[in-house]
PDB file with SEQRES, HELIX, SHEET and CRYST1 records, atoms N, CA, C and O in Angstrom:
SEQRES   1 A   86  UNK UNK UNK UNK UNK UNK UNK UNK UNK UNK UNK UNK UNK          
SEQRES   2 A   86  UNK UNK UNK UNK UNK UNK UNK UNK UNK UNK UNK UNK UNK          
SEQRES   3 A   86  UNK UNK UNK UNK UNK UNK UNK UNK UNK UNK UNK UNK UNK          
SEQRES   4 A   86  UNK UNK UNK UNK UNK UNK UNK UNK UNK UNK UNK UNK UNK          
SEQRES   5 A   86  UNK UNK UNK UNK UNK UNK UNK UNK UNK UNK UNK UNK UNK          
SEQRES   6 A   86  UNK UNK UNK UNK UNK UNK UNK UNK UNK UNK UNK UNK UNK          
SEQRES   7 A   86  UNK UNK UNK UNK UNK UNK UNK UNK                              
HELIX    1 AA1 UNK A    5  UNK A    8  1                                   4    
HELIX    2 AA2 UNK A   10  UNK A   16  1                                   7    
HELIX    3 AA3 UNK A   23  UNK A   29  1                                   7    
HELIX    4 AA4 UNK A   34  UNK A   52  1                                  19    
HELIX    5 AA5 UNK A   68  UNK A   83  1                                  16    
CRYST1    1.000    1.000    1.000  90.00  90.00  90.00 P 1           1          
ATOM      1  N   UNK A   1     179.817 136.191  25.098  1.00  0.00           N  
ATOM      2  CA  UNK A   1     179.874 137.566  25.552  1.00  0.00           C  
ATOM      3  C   UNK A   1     178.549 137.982  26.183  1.00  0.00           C  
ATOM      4  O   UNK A   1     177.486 137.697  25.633  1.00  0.00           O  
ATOM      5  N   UNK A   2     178.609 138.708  27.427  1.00  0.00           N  
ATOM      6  CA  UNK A   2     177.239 139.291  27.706  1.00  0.00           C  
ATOM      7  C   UNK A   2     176.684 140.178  26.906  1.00  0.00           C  
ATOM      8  O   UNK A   2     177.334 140.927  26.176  1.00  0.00           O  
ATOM      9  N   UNK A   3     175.138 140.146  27.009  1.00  0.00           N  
ATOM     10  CA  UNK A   3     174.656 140.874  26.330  1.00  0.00           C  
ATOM     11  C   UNK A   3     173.774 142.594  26.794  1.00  0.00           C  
ATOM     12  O   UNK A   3     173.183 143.401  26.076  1.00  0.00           O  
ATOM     13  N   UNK A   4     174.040 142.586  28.186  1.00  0.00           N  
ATOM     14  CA  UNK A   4     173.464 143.079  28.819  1.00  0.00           C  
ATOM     15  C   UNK A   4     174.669 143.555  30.210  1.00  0.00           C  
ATOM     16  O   UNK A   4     175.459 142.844  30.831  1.00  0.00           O  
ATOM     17  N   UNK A   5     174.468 144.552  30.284  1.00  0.00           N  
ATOM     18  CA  UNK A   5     175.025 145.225  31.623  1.00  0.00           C  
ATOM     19  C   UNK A   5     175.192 144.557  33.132  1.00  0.00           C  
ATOM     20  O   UNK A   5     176.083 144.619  33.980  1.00  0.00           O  
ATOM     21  N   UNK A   6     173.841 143.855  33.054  1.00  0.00           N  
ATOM     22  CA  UNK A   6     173.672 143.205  34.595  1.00  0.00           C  
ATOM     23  C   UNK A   6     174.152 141.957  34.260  1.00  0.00           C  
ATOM     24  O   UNK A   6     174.471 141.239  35.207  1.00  0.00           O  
ATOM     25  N   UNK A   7     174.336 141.336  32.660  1.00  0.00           N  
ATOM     26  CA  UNK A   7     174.974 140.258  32.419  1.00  0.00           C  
ATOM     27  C   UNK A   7     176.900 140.170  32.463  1.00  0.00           C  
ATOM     28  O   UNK A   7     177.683 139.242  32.662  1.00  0.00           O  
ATOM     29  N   UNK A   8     177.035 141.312  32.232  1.00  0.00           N  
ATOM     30  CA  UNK A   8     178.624 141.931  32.254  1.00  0.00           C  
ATOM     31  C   UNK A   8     179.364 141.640  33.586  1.00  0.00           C  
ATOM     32  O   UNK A   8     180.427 141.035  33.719  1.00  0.00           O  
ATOM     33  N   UNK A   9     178.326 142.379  34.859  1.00  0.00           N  
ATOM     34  CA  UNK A   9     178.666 142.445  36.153  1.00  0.00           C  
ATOM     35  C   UNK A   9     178.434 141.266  36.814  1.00  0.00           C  
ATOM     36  O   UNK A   9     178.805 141.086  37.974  1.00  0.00           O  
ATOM     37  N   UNK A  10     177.663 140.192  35.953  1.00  0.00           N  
ATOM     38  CA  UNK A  10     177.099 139.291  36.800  1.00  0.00           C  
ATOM     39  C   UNK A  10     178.744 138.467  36.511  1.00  0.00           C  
ATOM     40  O   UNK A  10     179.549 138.228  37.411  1.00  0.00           O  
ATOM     41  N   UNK A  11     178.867 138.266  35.602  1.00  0.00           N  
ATOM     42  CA  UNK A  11     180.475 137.297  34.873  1.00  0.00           C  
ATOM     43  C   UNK A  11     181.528 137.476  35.603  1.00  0.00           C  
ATOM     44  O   UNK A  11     182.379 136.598  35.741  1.00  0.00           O  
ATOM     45  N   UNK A  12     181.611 138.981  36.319  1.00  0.00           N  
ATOM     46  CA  UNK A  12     183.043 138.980  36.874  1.00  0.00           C  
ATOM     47  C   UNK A  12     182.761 138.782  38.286  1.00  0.00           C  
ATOM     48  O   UNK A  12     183.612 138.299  39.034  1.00  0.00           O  
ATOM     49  N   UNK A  13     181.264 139.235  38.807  1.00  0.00           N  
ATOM     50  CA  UNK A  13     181.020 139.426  40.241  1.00  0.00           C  
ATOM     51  C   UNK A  13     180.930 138.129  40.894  1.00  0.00           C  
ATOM     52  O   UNK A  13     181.662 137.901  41.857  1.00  0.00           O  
ATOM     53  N   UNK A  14     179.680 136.803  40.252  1.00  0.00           N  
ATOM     54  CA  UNK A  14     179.813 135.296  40.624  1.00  0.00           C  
ATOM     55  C   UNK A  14     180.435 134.506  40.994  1.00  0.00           C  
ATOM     56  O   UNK A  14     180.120 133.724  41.892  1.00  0.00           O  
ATOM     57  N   UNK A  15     182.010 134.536  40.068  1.00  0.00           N  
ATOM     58  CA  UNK A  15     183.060 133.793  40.599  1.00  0.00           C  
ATOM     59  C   UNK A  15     183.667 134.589  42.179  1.00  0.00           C  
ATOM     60  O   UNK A  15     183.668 133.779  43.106  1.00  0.00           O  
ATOM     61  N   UNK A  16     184.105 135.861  42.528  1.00  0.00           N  
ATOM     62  CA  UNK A  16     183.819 136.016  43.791  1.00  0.00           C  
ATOM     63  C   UNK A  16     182.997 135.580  44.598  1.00  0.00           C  
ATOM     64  O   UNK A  16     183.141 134.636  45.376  1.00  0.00           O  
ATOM     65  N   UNK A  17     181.738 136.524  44.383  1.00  0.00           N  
ATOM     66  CA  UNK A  17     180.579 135.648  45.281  1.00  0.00           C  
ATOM     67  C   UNK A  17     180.651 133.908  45.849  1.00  0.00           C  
ATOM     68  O   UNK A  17     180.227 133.305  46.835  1.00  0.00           O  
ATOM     69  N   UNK A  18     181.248 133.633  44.911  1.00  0.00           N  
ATOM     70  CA  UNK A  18     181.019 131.815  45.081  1.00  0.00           C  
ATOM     71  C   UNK A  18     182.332 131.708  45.852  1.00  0.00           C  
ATOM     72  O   UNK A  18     182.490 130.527  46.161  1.00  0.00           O  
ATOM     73  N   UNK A  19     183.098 132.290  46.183  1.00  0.00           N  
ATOM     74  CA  UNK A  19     184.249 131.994  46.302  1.00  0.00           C  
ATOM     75  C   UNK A  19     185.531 131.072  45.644  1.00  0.00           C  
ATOM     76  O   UNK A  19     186.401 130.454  46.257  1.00  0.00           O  
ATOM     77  N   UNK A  20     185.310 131.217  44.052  1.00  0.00           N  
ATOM     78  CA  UNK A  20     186.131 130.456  43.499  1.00  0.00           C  
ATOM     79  C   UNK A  20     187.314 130.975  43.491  1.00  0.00           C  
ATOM     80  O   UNK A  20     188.309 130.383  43.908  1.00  0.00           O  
ATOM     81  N   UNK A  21     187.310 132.379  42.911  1.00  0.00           N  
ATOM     82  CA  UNK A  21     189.087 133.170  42.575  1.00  0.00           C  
ATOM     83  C   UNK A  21     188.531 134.241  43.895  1.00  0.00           C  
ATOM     84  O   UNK A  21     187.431 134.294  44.445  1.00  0.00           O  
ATOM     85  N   UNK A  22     189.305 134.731  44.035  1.00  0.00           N  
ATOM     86  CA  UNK A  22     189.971 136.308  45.012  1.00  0.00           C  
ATOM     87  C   UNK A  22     189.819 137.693  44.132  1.00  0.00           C  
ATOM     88  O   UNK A  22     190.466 138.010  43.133  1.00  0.00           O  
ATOM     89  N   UNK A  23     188.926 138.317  44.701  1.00  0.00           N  
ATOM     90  CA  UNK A  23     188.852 139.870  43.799  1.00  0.00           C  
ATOM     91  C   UNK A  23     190.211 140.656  43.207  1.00  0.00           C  
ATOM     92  O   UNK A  23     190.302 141.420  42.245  1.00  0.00           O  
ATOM     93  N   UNK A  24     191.280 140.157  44.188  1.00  0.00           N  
ATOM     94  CA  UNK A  24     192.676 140.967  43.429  1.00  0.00           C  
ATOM     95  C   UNK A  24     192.757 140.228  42.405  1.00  0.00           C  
ATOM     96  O   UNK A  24     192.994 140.793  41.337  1.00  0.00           O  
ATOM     97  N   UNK A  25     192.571 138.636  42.424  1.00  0.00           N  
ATOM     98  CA  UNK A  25     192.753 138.146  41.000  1.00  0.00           C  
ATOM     99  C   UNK A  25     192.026 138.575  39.861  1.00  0.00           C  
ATOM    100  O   UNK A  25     192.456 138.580  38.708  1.00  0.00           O  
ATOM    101  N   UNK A  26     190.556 139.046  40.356  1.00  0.00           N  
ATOM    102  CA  UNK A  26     189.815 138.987  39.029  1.00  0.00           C  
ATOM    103  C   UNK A  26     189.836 140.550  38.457  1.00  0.00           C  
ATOM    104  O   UNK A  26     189.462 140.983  37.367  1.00  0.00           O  
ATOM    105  N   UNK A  27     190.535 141.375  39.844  1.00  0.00           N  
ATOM    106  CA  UNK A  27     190.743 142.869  39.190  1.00  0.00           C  
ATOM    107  C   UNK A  27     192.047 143.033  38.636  1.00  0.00           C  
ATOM    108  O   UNK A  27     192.570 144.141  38.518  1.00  0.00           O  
ATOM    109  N   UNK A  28     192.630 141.881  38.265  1.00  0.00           N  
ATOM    110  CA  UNK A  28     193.917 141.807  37.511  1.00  0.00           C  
ATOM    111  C   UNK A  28     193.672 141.874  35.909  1.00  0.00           C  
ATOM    112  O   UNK A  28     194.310 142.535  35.090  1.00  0.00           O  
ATOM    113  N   UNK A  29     192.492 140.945  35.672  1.00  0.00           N  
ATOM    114  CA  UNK A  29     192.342 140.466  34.494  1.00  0.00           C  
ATOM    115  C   UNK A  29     190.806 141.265  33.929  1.00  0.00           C  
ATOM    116  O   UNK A  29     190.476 141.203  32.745  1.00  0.00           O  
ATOM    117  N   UNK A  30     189.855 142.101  35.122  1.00  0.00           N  
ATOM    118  CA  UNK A  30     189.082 142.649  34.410  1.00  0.00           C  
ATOM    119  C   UNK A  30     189.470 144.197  33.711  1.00  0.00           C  
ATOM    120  O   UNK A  30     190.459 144.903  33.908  1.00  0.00           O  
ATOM    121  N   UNK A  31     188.573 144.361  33.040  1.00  0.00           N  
ATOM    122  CA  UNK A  31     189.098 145.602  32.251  1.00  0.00           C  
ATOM    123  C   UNK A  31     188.030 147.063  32.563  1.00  0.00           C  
ATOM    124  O   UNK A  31     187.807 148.036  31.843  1.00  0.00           O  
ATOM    125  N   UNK A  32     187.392 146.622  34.293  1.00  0.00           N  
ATOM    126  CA  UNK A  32     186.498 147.476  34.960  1.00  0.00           C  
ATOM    127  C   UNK A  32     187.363 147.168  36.284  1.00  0.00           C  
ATOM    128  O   UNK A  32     187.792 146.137  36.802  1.00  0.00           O  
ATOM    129  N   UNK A  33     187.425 148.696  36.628  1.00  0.00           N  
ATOM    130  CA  UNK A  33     188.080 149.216  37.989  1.00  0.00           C  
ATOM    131  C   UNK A  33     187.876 148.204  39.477  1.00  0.00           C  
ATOM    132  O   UNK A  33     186.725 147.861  39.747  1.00  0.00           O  
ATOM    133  N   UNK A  34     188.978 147.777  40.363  1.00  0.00           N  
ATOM    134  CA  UNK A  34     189.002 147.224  41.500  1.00  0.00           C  
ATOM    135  C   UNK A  34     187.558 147.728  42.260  1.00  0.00           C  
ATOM    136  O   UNK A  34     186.600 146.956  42.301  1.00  0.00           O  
ATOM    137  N   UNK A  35     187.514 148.584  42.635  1.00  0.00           N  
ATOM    138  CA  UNK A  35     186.361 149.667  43.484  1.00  0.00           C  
ATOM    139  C   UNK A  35     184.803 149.310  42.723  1.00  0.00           C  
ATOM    140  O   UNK A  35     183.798 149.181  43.421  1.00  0.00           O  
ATOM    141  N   UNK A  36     184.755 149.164  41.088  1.00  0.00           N  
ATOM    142  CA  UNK A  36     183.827 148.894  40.827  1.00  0.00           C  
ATOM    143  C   UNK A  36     183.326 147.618  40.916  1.00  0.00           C  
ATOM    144  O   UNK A  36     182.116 147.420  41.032  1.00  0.00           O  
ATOM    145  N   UNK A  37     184.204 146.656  40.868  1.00  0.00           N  
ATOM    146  CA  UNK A  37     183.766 145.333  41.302  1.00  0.00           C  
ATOM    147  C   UNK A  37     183.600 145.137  42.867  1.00  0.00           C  
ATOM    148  O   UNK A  37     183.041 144.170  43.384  1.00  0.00           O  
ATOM    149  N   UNK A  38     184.250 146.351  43.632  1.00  0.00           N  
ATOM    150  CA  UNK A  38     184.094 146.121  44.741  1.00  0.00           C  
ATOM    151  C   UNK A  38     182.444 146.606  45.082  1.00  0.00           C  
ATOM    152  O   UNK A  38     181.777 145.747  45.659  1.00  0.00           O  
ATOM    153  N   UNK A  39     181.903 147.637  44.832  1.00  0.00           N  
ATOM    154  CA  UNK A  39     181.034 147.903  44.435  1.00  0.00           C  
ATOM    155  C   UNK A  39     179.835 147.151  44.368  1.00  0.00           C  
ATOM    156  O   UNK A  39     178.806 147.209  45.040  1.00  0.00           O  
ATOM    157  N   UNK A  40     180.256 146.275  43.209  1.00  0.00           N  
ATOM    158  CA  UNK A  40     179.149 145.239  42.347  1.00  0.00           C  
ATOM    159  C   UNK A  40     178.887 144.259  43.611  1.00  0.00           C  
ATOM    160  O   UNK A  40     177.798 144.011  44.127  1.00  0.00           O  
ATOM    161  N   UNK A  41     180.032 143.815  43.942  1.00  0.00           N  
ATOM    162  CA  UNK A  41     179.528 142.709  44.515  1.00  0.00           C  
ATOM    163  C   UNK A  41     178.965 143.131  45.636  1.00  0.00           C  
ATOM    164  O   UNK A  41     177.945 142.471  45.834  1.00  0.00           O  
ATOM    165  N   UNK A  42     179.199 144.137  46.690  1.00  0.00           N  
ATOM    166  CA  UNK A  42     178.490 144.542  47.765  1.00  0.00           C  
ATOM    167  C   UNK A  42     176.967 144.281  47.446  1.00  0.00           C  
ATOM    168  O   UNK A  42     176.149 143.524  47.967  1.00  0.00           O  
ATOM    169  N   UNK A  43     176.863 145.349  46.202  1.00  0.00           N  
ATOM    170  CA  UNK A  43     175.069 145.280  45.428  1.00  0.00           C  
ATOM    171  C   UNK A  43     174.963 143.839  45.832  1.00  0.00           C  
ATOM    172  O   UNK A  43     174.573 143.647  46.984  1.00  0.00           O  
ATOM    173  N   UNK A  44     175.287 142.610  44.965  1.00  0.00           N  
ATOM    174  CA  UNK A  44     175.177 141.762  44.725  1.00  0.00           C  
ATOM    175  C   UNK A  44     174.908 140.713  45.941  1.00  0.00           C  
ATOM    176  O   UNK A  44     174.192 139.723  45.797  1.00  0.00           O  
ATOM    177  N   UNK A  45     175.600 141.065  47.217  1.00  0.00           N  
ATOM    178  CA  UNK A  45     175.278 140.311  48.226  1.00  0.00           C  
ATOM    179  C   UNK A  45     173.678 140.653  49.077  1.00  0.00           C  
ATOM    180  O   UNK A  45     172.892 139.787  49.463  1.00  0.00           O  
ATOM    181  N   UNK A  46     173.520 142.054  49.204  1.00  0.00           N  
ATOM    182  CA  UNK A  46     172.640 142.850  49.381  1.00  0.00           C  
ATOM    183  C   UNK A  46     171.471 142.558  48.488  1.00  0.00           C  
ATOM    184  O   UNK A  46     170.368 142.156  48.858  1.00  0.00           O  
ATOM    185  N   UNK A  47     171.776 142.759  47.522  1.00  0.00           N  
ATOM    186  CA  UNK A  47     170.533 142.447  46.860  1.00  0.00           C  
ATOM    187  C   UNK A  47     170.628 141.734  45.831  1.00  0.00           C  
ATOM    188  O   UNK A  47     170.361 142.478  44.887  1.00  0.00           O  
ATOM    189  N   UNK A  48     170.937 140.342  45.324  1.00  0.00           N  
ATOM    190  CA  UNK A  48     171.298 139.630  44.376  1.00  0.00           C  
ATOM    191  C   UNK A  48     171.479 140.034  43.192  1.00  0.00           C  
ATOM    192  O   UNK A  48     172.277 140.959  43.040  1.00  0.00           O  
ATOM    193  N   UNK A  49     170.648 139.343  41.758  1.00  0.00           N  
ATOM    194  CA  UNK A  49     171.236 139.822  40.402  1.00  0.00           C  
ATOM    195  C   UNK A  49     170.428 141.195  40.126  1.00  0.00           C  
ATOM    196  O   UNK A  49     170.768 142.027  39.284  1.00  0.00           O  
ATOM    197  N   UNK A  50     168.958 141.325  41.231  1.00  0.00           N  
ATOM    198  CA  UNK A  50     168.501 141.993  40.251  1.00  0.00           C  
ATOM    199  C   UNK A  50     169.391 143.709  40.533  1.00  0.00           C  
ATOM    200  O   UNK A  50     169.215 144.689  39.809  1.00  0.00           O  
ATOM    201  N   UNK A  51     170.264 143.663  41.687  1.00  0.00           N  
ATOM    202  CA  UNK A  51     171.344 144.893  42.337  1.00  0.00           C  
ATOM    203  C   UNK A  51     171.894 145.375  41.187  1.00  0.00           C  
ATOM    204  O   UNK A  51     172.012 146.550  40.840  1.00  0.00           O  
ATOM    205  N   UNK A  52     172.385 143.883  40.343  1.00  0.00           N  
ATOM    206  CA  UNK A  52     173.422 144.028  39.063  1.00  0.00           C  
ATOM    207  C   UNK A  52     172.940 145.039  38.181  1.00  0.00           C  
ATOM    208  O   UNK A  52     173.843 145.748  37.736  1.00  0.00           O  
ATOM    209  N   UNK A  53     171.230 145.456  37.608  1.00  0.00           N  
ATOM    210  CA  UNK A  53     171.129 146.711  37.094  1.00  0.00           C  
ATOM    211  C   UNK A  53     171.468 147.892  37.326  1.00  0.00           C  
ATOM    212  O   UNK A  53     171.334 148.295  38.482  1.00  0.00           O  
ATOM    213  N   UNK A  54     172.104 148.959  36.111  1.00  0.00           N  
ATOM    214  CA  UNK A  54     172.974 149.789  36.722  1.00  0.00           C  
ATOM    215  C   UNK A  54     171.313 151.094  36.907  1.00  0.00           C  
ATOM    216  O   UNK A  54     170.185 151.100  36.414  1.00  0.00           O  
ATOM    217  N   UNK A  55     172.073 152.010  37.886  1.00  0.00           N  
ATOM    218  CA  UNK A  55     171.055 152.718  38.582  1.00  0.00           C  
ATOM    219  C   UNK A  55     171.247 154.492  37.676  1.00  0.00           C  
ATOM    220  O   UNK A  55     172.309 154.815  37.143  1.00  0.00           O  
ATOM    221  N   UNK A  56     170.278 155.202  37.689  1.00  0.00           N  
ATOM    222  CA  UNK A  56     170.618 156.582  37.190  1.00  0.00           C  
ATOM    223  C   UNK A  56     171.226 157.099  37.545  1.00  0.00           C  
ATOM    224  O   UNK A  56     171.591 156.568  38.594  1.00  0.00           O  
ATOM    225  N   UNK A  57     171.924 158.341  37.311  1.00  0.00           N  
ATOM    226  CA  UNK A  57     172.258 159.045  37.473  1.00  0.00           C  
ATOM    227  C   UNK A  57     172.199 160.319  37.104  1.00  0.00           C  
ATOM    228  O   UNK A  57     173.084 161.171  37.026  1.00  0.00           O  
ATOM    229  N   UNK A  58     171.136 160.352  36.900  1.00  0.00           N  
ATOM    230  CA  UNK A  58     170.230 161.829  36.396  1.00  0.00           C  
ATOM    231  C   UNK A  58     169.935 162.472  37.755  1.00  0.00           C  
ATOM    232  O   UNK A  58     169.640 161.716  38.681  1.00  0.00           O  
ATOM    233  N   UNK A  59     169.979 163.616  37.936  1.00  0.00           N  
ATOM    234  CA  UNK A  59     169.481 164.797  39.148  1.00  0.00           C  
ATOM    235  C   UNK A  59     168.325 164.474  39.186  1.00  0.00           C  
ATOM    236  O   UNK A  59     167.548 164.172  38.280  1.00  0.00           O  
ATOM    237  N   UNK A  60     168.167 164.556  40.559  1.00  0.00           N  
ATOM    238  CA  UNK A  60     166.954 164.170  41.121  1.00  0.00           C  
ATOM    239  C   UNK A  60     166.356 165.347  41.551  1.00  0.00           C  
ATOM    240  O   UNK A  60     165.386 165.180  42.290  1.00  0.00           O  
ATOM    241  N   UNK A  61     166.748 166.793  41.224  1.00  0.00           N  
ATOM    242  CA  UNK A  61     166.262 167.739  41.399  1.00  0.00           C  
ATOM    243  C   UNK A  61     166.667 168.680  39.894  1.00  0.00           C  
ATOM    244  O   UNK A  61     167.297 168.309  38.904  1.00  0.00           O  
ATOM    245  N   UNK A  62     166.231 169.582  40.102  1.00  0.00           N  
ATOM    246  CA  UNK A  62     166.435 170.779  38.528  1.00  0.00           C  
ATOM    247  C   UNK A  62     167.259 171.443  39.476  1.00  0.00           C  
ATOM    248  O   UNK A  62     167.196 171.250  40.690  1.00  0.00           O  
ATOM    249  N   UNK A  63     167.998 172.195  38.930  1.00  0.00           N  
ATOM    250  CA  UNK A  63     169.712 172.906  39.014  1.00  0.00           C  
ATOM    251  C   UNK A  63     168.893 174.526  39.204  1.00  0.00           C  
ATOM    252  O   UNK A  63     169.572 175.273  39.909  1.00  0.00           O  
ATOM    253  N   UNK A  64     168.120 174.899  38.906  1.00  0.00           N  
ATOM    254  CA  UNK A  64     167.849 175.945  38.884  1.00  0.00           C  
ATOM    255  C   UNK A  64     166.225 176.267  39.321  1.00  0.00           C  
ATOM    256  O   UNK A  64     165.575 177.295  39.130  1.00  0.00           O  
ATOM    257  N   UNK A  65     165.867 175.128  39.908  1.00  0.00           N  
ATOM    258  CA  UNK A  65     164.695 175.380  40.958  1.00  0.00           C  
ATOM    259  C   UNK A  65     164.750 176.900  41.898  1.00  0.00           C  
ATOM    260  O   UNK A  65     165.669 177.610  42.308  1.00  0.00           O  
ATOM    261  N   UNK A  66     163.034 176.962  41.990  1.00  0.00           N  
ATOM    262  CA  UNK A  66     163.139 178.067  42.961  1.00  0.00           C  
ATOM    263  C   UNK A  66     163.116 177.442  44.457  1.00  0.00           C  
ATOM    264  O   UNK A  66     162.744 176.271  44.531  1.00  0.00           O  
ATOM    265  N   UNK A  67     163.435 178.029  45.517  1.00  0.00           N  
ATOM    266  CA  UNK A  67     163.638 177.442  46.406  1.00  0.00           C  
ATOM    267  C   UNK A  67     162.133 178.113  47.386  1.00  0.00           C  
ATOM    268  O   UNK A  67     161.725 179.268  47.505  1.00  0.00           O  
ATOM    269  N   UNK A  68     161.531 176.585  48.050  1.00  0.00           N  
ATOM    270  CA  UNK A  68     160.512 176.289  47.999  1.00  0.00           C  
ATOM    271  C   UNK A  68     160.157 177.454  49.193  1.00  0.00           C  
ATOM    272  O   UNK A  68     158.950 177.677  49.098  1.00  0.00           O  
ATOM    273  N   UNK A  69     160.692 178.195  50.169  1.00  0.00           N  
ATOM    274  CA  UNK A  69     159.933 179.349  50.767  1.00  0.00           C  
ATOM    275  C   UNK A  69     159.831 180.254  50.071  1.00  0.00           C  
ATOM    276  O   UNK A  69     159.094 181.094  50.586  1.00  0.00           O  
ATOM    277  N   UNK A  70     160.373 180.677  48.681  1.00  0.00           N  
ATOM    278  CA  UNK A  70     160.464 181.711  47.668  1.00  0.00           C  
ATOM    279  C   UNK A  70     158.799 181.736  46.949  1.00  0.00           C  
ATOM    280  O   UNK A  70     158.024 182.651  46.671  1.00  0.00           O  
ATOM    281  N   UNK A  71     158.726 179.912  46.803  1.00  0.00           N  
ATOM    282  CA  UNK A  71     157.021 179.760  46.077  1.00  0.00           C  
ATOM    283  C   UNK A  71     155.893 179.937  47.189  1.00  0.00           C  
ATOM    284  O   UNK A  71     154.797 180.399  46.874  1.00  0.00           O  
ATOM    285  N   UNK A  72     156.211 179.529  48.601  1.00  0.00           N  
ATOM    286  CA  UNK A  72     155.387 179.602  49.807  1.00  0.00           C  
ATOM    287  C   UNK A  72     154.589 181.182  49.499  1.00  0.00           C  
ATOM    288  O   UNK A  72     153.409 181.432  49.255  1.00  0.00           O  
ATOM    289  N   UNK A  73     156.170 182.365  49.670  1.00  0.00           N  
ATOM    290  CA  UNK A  73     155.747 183.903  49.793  1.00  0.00           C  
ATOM    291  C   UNK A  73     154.993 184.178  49.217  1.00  0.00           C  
ATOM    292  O   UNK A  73     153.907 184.572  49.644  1.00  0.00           O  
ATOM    293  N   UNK A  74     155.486 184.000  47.373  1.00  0.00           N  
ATOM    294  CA  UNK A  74     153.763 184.052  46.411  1.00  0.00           C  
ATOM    295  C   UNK A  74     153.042 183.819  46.224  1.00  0.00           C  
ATOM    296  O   UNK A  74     152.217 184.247  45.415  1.00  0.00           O  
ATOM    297  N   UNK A  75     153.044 182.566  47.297  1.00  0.00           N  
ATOM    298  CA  UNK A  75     151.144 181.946  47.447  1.00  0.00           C  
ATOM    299  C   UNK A  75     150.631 183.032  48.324  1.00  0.00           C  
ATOM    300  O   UNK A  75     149.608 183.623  47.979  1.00  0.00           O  
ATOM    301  N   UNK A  76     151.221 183.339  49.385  1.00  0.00           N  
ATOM    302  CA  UNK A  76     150.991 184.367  50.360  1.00  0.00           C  
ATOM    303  C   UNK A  76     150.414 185.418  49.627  1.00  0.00           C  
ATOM    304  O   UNK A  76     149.283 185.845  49.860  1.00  0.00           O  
ATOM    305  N   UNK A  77     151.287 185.924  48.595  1.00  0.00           N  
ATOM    306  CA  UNK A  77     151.208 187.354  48.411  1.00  0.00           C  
ATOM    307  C   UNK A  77     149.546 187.400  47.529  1.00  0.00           C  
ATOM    308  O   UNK A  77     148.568 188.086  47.824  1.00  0.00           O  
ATOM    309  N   UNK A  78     149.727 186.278  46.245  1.00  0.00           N  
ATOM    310  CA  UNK A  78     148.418 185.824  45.908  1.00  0.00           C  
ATOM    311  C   UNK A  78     147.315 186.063  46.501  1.00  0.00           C  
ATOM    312  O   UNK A  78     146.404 186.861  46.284  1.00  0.00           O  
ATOM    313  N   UNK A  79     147.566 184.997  47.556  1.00  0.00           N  
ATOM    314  CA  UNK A  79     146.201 184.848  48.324  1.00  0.00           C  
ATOM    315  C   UNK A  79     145.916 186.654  48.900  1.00  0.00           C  
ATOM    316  O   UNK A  79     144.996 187.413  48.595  1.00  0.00           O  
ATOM    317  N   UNK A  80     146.770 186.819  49.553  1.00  0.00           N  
ATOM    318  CA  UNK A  80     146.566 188.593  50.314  1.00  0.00           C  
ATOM    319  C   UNK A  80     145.906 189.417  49.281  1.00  0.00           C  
ATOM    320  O   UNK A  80     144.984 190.097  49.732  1.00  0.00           O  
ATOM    321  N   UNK A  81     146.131 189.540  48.016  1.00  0.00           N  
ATOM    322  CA  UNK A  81     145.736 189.894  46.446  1.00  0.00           C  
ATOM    323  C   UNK A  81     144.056 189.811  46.402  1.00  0.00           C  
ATOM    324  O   UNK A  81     143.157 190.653  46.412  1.00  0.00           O  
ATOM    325  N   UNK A  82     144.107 188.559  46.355  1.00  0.00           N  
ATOM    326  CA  UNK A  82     142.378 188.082  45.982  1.00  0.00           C  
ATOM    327  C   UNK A  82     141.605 188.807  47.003  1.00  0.00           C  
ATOM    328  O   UNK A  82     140.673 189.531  46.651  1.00  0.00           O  
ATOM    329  N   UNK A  83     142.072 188.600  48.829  1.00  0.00           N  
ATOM    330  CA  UNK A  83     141.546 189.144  49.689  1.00  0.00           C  
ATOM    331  C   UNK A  83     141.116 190.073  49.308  1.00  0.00           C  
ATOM    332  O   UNK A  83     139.894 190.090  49.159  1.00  0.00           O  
ATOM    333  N   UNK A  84     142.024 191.471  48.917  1.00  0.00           N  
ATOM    334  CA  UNK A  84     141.584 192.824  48.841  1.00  0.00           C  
ATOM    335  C   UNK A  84     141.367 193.039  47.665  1.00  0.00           C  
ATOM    336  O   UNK A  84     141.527 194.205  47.305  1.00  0.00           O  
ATOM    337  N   UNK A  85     141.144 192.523  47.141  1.00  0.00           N  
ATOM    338  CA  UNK A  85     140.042 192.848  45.894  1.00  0.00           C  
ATOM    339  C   UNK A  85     138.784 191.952  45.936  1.00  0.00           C  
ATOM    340  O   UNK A  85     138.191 191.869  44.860  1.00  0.00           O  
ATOM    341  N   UNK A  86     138.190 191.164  47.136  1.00  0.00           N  
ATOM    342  CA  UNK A  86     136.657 191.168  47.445  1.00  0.00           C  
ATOM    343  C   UNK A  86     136.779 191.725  48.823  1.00  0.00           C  
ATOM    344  O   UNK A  86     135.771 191.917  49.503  1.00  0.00           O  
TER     345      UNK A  86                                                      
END                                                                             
């Protein structure tokens, strides 16, 4: 049994890659989605085993950021601030 994720994807993705069986065959008998092996192996040609690590999916931004001409204005307003008070 794999022990590892990129070891999981590597088991079903290889025998494609090599051309031994046909992806409809091996999405018959795997128990991970057609699309995801379709997926894998794209990674896999592209960028070999090390593709096979799975990638985040954490936001790459905060959900409730201010939006960045909103922080520009109060630097503005700041700076105009300091001015008139020397």
């Amino acid at each position: 049994m794999a022990t590892t994720i990129r070891e999981e994807r590597l088991r079903w993705v290889l025998p494609i890659a090599k051309d031994e069986v046909r992806l409809v065959d091996v999405a018959k008998v795997c128990p991970h989605g057609k699309r995801s092996l379709e997926r894998w192996l794209a990674a896999y040609k592209e960028g070999g085993e090390e593709a096979m690590e799975p990638k985040s999916t954490a936001r790459k931004t905060q959900e409730n950021e201010t939006p960045i001409r909103i922080k520009e204005m109060v630097i503005e307003k700041r700076k105009e601030r300091v001015k008139e008070k020397f």
